[in-house]
C-alpha positions as CSV (number, residue, x, y, z in Angstrom):
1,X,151.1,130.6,163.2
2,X,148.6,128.0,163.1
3,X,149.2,124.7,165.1
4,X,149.2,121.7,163.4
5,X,147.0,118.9,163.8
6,X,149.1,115.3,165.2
7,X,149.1,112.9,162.3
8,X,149.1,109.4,164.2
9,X,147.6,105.9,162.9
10,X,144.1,104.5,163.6
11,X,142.9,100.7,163.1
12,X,139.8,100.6,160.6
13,X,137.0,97.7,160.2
14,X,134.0,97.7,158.0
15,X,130.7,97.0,159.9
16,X,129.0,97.6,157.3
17,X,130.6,100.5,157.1
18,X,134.4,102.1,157.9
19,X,134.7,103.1,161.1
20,X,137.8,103.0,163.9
21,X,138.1,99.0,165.3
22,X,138.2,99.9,169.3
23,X,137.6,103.6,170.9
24,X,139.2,104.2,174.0
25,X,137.2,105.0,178.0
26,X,135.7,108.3,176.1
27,X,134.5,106.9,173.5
28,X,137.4,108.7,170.8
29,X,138.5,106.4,168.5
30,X,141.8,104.9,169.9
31,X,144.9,106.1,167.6
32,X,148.7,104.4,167.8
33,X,152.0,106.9,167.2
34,X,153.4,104.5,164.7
35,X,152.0,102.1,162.1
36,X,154.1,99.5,163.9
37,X,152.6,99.8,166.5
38,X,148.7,99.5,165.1
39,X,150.1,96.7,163.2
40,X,150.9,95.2,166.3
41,X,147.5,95.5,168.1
42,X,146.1,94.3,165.2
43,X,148.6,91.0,164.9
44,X,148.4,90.4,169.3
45,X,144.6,90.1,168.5
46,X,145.1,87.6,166.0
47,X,147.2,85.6,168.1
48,X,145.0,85.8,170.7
49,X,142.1,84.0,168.4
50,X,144.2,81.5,167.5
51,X,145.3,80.4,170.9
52,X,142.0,80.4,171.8
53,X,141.2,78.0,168.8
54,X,144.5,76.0,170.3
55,X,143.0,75.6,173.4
56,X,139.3,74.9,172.5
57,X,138.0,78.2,174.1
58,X,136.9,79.5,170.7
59,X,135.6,77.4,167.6
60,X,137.3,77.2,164.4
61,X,133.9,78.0,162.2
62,X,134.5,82.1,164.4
63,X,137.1,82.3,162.0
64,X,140.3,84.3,163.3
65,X,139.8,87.7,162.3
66,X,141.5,89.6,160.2
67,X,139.1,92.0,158.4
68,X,141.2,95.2,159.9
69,X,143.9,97.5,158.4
70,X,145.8,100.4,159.6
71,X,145.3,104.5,158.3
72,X,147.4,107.2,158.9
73,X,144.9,109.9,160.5
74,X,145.1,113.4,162.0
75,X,143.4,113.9,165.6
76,X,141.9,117.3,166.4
77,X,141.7,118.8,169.2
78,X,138.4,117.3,170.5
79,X,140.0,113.8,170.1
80,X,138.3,112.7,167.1
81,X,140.7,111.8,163.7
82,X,140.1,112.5,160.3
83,X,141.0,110.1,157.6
84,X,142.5,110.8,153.6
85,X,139.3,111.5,152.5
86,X,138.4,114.2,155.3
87,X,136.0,111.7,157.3
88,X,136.1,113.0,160.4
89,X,135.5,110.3,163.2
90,X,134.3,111.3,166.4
91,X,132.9,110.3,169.8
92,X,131.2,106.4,169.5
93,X,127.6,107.1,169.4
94,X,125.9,105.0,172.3
């Protein structure tokens, strides 16, 4: 019997086009085991902007940032995940 792929969650950004928001030290893209979770990153991010705005550390005009969303994905083997559409999404190229 064939083992199944892990189906976890990965953050997404356009820049100009889709690809995962952070990769981790080997440059896979990083993945969260629950959507909570990814939401989460996402949200302690946001916050982060805006207490930097609160402080004066970071202008208002950088805007806060919130151009990401959250995908259910599968990871292979080799680390990388594949989105809905079958994109895989690999190693960060340097």
């Amino acid at each position: 019997m064939k083992a199944k792929n892990k189906k976890v969650y990965c953050i997404f950004h356009l820049a100009p086009d889709k690809e995962p928001s952070w990769y981790d030290e080997n440059d896979l893209p990083v993945t969260h085991k629950t959507k909570t979770a990814a939401v989460a990153e996402i949200l302690g991010v946001v916050k982060e902007h805006i207490r930097q705005i609160e402080s004066g550390d970071r202008d208002i005009e950088e805007g806060i940032g919130f151009d990401d969303w959250v995908e259910e994905v599968t990871v292979n083997k080799d680390g990388s995940v594949v989105d809905f559409y079958g994109t895989v999404y690999g190693k960060r190229e340097s």
